[in-house]
Residue, then its C-alpha position, 0 to 999 in steps of 0.5 A: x860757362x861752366x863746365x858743368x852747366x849742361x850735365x842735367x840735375x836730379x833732386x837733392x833729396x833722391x838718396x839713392x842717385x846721391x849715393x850714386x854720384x859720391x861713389x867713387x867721387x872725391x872731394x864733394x862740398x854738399x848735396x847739391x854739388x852732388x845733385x847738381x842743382x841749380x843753386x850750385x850751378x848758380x855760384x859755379x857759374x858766378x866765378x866766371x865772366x856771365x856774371x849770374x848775379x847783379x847788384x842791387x840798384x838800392x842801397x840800404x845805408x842804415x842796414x849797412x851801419x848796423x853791421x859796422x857794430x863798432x861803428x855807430x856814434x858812441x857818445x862817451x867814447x872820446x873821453x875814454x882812457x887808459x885803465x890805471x895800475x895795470x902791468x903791461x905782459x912786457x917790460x913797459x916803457x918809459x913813456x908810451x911812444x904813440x904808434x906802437x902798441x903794448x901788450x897786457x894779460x889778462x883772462x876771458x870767460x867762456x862759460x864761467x871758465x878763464x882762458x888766457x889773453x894777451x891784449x894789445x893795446x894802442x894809446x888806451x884802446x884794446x885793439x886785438x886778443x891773442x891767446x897767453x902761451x903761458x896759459x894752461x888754458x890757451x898756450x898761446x890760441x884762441x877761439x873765435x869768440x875770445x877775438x871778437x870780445x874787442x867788437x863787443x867792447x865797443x858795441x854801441x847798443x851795449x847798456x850805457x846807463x842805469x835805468x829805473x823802471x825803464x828811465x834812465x835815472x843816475x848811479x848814484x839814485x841806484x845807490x841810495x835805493x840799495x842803501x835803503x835794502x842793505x838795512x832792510x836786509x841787515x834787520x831781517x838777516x836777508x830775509x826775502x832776498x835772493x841772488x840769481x849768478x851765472x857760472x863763474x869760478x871766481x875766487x873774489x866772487x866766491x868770497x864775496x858771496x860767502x861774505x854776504x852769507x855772513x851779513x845776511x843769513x837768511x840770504x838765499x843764492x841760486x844759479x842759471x846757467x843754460x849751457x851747464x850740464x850736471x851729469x859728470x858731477x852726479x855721476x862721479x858724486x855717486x861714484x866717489x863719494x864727492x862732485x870731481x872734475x875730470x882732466x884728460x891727458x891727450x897727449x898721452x893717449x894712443x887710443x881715445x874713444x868719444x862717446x858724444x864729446x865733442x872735446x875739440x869744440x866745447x868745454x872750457x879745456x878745448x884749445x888745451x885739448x885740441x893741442x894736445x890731440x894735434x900734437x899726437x898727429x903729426x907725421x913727417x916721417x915714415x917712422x912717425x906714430x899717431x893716435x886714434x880716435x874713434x867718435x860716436x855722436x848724436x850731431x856732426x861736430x869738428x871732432x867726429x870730423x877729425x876721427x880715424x872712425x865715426x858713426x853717427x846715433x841717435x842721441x838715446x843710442x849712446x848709452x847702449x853703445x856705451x856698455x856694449x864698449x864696456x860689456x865686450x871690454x869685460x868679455x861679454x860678447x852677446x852683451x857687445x853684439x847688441x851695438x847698433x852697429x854690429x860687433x866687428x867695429x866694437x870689438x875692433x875698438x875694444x881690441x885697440x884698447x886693451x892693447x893701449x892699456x894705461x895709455x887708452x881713453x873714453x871720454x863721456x859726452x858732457x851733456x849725456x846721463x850720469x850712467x854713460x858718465x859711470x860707465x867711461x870712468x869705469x872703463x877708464x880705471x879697468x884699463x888704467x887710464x885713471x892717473x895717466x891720461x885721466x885725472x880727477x880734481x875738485x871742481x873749480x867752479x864750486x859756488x855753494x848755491x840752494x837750487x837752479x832758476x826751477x828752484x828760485x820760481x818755486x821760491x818765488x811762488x811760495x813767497x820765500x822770496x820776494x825780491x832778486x838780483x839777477x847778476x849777468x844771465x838772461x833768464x827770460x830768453x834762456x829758460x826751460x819752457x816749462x819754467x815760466x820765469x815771466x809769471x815769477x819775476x812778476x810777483x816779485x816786489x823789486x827786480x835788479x839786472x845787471x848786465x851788458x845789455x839791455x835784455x830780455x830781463x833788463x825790460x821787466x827789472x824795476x833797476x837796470x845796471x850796466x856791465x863792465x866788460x870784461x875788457x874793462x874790469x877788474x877780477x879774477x878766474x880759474x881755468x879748466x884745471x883750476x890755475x888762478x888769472x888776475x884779469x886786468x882791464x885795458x880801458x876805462x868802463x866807456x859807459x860807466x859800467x860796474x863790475x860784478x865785485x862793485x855791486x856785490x859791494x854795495x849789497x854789503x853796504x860798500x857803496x863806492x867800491x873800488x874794483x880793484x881793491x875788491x880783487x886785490x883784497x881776495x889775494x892780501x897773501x901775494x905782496x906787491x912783487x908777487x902781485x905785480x908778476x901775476x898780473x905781467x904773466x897772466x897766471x897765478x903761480x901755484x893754483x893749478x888744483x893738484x889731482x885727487x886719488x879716486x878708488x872706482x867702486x866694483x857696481x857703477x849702478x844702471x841706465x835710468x829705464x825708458x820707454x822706446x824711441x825706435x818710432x819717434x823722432x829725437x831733437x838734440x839741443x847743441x849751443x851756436x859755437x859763436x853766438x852760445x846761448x845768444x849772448x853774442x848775438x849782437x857781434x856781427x863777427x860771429x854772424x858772419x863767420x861760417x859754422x864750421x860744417x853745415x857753413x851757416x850764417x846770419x840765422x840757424x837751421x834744423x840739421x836732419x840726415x838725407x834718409x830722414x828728409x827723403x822718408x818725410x819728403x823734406x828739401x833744404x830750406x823747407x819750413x817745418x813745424x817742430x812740436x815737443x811738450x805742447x811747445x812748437x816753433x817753425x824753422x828751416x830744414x837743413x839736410x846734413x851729411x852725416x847726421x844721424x836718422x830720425x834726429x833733429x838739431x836745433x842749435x840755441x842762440x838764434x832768435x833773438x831781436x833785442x840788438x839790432x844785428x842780431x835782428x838781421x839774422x834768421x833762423x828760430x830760438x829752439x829754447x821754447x822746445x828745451x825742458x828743465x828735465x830735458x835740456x840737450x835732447x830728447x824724444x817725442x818731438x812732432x815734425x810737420x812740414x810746411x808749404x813755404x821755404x825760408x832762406x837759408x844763407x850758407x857759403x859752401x858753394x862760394x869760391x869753388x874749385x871744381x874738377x881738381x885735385x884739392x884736399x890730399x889724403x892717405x892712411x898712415x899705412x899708405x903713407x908708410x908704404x908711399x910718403x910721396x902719395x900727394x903725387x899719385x895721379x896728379x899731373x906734374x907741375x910745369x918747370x917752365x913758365x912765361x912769367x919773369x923770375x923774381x929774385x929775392x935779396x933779403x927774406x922770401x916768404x912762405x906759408x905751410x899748412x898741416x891738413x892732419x892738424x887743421x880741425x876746423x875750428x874757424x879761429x884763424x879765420x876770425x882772428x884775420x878778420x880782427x886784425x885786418x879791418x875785414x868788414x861784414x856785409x850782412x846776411x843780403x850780401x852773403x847770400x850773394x857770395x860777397x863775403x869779405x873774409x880774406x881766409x876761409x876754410x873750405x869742408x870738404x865731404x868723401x865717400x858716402x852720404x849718410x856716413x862720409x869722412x870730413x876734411x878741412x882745408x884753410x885757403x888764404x891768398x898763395x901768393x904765387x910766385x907766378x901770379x895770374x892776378x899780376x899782369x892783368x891789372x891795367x893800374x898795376x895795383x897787383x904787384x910782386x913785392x922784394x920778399x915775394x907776396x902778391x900785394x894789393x895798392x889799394x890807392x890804385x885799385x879802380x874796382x876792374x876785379x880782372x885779378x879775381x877772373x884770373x884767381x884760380x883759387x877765388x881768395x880775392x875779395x871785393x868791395x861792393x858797398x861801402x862797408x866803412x864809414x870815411x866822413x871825417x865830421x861824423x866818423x869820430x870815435x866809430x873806428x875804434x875797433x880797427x887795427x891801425x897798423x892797417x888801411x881801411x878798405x873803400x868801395x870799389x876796392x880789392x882787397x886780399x891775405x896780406x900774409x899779415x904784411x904789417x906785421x912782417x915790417x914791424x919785425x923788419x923796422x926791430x931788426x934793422x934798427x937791432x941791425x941782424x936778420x929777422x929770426x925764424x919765427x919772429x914774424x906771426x901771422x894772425x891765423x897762426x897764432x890764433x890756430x889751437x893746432x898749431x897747423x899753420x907755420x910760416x917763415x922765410x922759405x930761403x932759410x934751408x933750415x927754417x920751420x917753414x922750410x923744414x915743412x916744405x920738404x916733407x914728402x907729403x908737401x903739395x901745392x894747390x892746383x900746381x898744374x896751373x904752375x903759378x907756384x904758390x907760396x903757401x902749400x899743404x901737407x897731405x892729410x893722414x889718419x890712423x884708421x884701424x885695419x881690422x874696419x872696413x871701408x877705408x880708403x887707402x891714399x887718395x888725391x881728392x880729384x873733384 
């Protein structure tokens, strides 16, 4: 029974007994932790032998197969082959020994953007993405969506052929019809036709476009891109004359201040930044700086969770502390004291400016007005930041284009165009609501799609084209600060898809294309030597776009006038870190992997604050009615710690039912409530509740460990005075133990993770999930707390509820060296190996799961249903997505972190056969190498002078629920921030008892 089932619960919605409960309790997962509801009893208690939940007598096998993704019947696949003429990221050998991967380079989008890959590939078949460490964009990481591209290339509901007028007719009748329309169009000069792009910055796509300009004048180019945002363009084209993109320079910065940009989280230089901020964090020593980070935001996001100080505002609030920051910068005391939250934090902050000078940073937030975008870069340039950890450089994805999807409608009304190409979006999913793109489309005379699925669009186009994935094609990107990658394909297109390249050809009249000559072709200046090089290093050597010198004019302007929102509910529009504008909806990857704070999965909810659910008397769960512009939809409601009052979230992706796992999932599509003159937030918004609930499936309470000292964490200022401060009121780890003592002959393993890097981000998680065959289970079984993820990242909430701090702590299996899982298996499935994991024999495991009653930290996972599909007559080509170094689990089975042992023997087998010991970080995990933080280092811990080790020995190094005294392997640096001591409310150390 669990030790807080008798304590009598109260409801999650009484706000003040909640402020009650956080006081003077640490660390809390969520409201009804707090409250000690039902719904959290009920997994408390599920960890324990009155199991609370059962299974299900019927097992629905069709839903299991969908969320296999990759592991349907994929017809084509078996004459699938390598890609030709590509360069592997190592010296390639002789001939290909079956068995042992190669490695290539290449890039992959995200929003238009190229950030650095490094894909392995076994016989042909792209198995794993790792970030290029020789990529400005990546330096070595990546992000949760970049490791689920290789689910996505397999994806059997991917368009497998071209369809005309709903039938699926042959490429080359495709052909013959845009033969036809190049004559056509060569006659009138591309009168009428008009070419509808996504964000792209690449070059070959630019010249090609550029090109068809030539051959047809009159051919108009227009651009869709529902995650865009034009406020820093239309700010610095005012300021300076021309469109800039700013670069930031965190690792310079002493002192950064947010003003709603979330830099860890969004934006095609996160994985850059997020290293670049980790690397100013770092304390092992006494002596140690760090930087400080102060957040203002509209929505809780990873970066406002690592900041030494944040508050939360309404999206329409940001603007006025903006210039009450810049008012009392210049000395303007009564301009500064209007800040909604007085002056004492303002002047604080400003203060830290002034004394970090050059070496200070605003960041405006992306998707705010031009005027909050004027007023950073002017506070950037009095303090003179511009040039040091600020840059500006022409815009790397500059596309010359006559209007946005508004403008190609209103084209399309007037009779100026009368027929489209609609090349990668979804416009009739992702449009403003008051755009009605169905009413456009359908006047026109002739509709062509091109894209990876057919989608929403696909179903109105009179041609419907397949798309090459990006694992299959060849092109070319810049990144955020503008370097050049050649993106190379791994595999032949498995269902004939064409490149984007291919089909601007044929537009021209070059109808049999080859993708690679249309490439190459854009960069004739390299020869063979230097091209090949680009390709094996994954870089363009010299593109990197040189900064520009910017003069700041002395009037920046002023806020557009608005009417007051001091009564009115405000939404604010946030894209699904994963699924982003819904293109990801069919990865069932990305459904499942938790949202890194509310921990949501298989569907979205209503983010809402505690105050504004108990004034409008809302529960989690709660169906609302969200009404905005004559637009409404329903969706659940989630009360969210930290979230500002009076200020709804709805996140975009969701709602989609075009692919059958995205069909699975719940939640709404919030873009019937999103308006082209308000696409990321808003006022007015109408909310009226509703009598029924929904289910809203979230893993915060699964795997709880309550009662203990869990996330450690101090101040710098008390880690100076204490560094030991882990030890403060935590009991001794025992010394003595009954279990053996292991010795160790060759390497002993270990693991040490930094909690002041960790953001959050979720990308170790799904990088373990990619290279060891982790299965998804669906939003059913999810919400029995049957999730599979070997590694999770626990989101811990201290002090209070409407403004709490917000740790992260990575919980993968301890590998203990006294291991409670050990000696309870009956079959000895649970054994300590010669270098000190705890692995699992899965052909032994008989499914007792007497290792997980006895885990103490629930990072043991079972296999309930049969996940995977085993029949060797119908099986065939549906694995190809698994790693084949590693062992498929079954039904039945127990499964765990393996400390990635596979590739622990890869670097055993290579350095036996080199004959020398295995070198100190040779051997990479998957969750550190895809960590952007670099938080996670592992090694061999009998090296004294190791990397691991090094971390081990630092003053602040603990071990999770040492008084158990199973020693664990893998232990954690306590957290440390850098609060300011002029702000009250900070805590000195704390243990974080639960």
């Amino acid at each position: 029974m669990s030790a807080i089932a008798d304590i009598k619960p109260f409801p999650a919605t009484d706000l003040a007994a909640l402020r009650r409960a956080a006081t003077g309790r640490e660390p809390w997962r969520s409201l009804d932790e707090l409250a000690e509801t039902a719904e959290f009893r009920r997994f408390v208690e599920a960890e324990f032998p009155a199991i609370a939940e059962r299974l299900p007598f019927s097992l629905d096998r069709r839903t299991l197969l969908k969320l296999m993704g990759a592991s349907l019947s994929l017809a084509g696949l078996t004459a699938c082959s390598e890609a030709e003429r590509i360069v592997p990221y190592v010296r390639q050998p002789e001939d290909i020994i079956p068995g042992k991967p190669l490695y290539y380079a290449t890039a992959l989008s995200s929003d238009g953007y190229g950030i650095g890959a490094v894909v392995e590939s076994h016989e042909g078949r792209p198995t794993k993405v790792e970030g290029n460490p020789d990529h400005p964009a990546s330096r070595g990481a990546t992000d949760a969506v970049m490791q689920a591209a290789v689910l996505s290339l397999f994806d059997p509901e991917r368009s497998r052929t071209p369809l005309r007028q709903g039938e699926p007719a042959g490429y080359g009748d495709f052909l013959k019809d845009m033969a036809k329309l190049a004559g056509g169009l060569a006659a009138s000069g591309g009168q009428g036709l008009a070419l509808l792009i996504e964000a792209t910055t690449s070059p070959t796509t630019r010249a090609q476009i550029g090109s068809l300009r030539q051959r047809y004048p009159k051919l108009r180019v227009f651009k869709h891109d529902p995650l865009a945002a034009s406020a820093n363009e239309q700010a610095t084209a005012k300021l300076f004359g021309r469109p800039l993109t700013p670069i930031y320079h965190l690792n310079r910065a002493d002192v950064i201040v947010s003003l709603d940009a979330d830099f860890l989280g969004e934006g095609p230089g996160r994985l850059a930044y997020a290293r670049d901020f980790a690397g100013r964090r770092r304390v092992r020593q006494s002596t140690d700086t760090m930087s400080r980070l102060y957040v203002v935001e509209s929505t809780p996001t990873i970066t406002g969770a690592a900041a030494d100080h944040r508050h939360a505002v309404r999206p329409s609030a940001v603007e006025g502390v903006a210039v009450a920051i810049k008012a009392a910068l210049e000395g303007d005391l009564h301009a500064a004291s209007l800040s909604p939250f007085g002056p004492e934090w303002i002047n604080a902050l400003v203060d830290d400016l002034r004394s970090a000078g050059r070496n200070a940073l605003v960041m405006p937030g992306a998707h705010h007005t031009p005027f909050v975008h004027a007023v950073a870069f002017a506070m950037n340039a009095r303090l003179g930041a511009i040039g040091n950890t600020l840059d500006f450089i022409e815009p790397p994805d500059t596309m010359p284009i006559e209007g946005d999807l508004a403008a190609l409608c209103q084209a399309i009304a007037t009779g100026s165009v009368d027929s489209a190409m609609v090349l990668g979006s979804n416009p009739l999913h992702t449009a403003p609501s008051d755009v009605d793109v169905r009413k456009a489309f359908l006047k026109l005379k002739l509709l062509f799609h091109w894209g990876l699925y057919r989608d929403e669009t696909a179903f109105l186009a009179q041609w419907h084209i397949p798309a090459a994935h990006e694992l299959e094609s060849w092109s070319d990107i810049r990144a955020y600060d503008g370097t050049v990658s050649i993106v190379q394909p791994l595999i032949q297109p498995l269902f004939g898809g064409k490149s984007l390249h291919q089909l601007l050809a044929a537009l021209g009249g070059e109808f049999n294309a080859d993708m690679q000559a249309l490439v190459r072709a854009t960069w004739t200046a390299m020869d063979e030597p230097a091209w090949r090089k680009a390709l094996r290093d994954g870089v363009v050597p010299n593109t990197v776009t040189a900064p520009v010198a910017v003069s700041m004019p002395a009037d920046i302007g002023g806020p557009t006038p608005h009417a007051s929102v001091a009564d009115r509910l405000e939404v604010r529009f946030v894209a699904d870190p994963w699924l982003r504008d819904g293109r990801h909806a069919n990865s069932s990857w990305l459904q499942e992997l938790p949202r890194p704070l509310s921990k949501l999965v298989w569907g979205n909810a209503a983010l809402i604050s505690p105050a504004t659910a108990q004034r409008l008397g809302l529960e989690n769960g709660q169906m609302v009615n969200l009404a905005r512009g004559g637009k409404d939809i329903d969706a659940p409601a989630w009360i969210m710690p930290g979230q500002p009052d009076d200020t709804v979230t709805l996140s975009l992706g969701f709602g989609r039912k075009v692919g059958s796992v995205a069909a699975l999932s719940g939640g709404y599509d919030a873009f019937p409530l999103r308006t082209a003159e308000a696409p990321w937030f808003a006022d007015g918004l109408v909310l009226a509740a509703r009598d029924s609930t929904a289910r809203v499936v979230t893993t915060q309470h699964h795997q709880a460990m309550e009662g203990r000292a869990i996330v450690r964490h101090a101040t710098l200022d008390a880690f100076r005075q204490n560094p030991h401060f882990v030890r403060e009121g935590v009991p001794p780890a025992p010394t003595e133990s009954l279990y053996p003592d292991w010795t160790y002959d060759q390497e002993a393993w270990g693991m040490s993770i930094d909690l002041s890097a960790c953001i959050g981000c979720m990308a170790c998680v799904s990088a373990c999930q990619a290279e060891n065959n982790i299965a998804t289970v669906g939003p059913d079984e999810a919400a029995l707390g049957h999730e599979m993820h070997w590694l999770r990242i626990d989101r811990y909430y201290a002090g209070a509820v409407d403004q709490p701090d917000i740790f992260f702590q990575p919980v993968p299996c301890m590998h203990c060296e006294k291991a409670p899982c050990e000696v309870v298996c009956p079959v000895n499935a649970t054994i300590h190996t010669h270098d000190g994991l705890n692995a699992q024999v899965y052909n032994r495991c008989i499914g007792t799961r007497y290792c997980s009653q006895n885990c103490p930290y629930k990072v043991r996972r079972f296999n309930f249903l049969e996940y995977q599909e085993f029949d060797k007559e119908s099986a065939g080509p549906r694995q190809a997505v698994h790693n084949p170094d590693v062992t498929v689990r079954s039904r039945g089975v127990m499964e765990k972190c393996t400390y990635c042992v596979q590739r622990i023997a890869e670097k055993r087998i290579r350095a036996q056969i080199e004959n020398r010991e295995i070198g100190d970080g040779e051997v990479v995990t998957a969750c550190q190498q895809a960590c952007p933080t670099q938080a996670i280092t592992f090694g061999d811990i009998k090296k004294k002078d190791s990397h691991v080790s090094r971390e081990k020995a630092a003053p602040h190094n603990y071990a999770l629920l040492e008084e158990l005294n199973t020693r664990p392997r893998t232990t954690y640096l306590g957290k440390i921030s850098n609060p300011n001591a002029g702000i009250a409310g900070k805590p000195g150390a704390e243990t974080g008892d639960g």
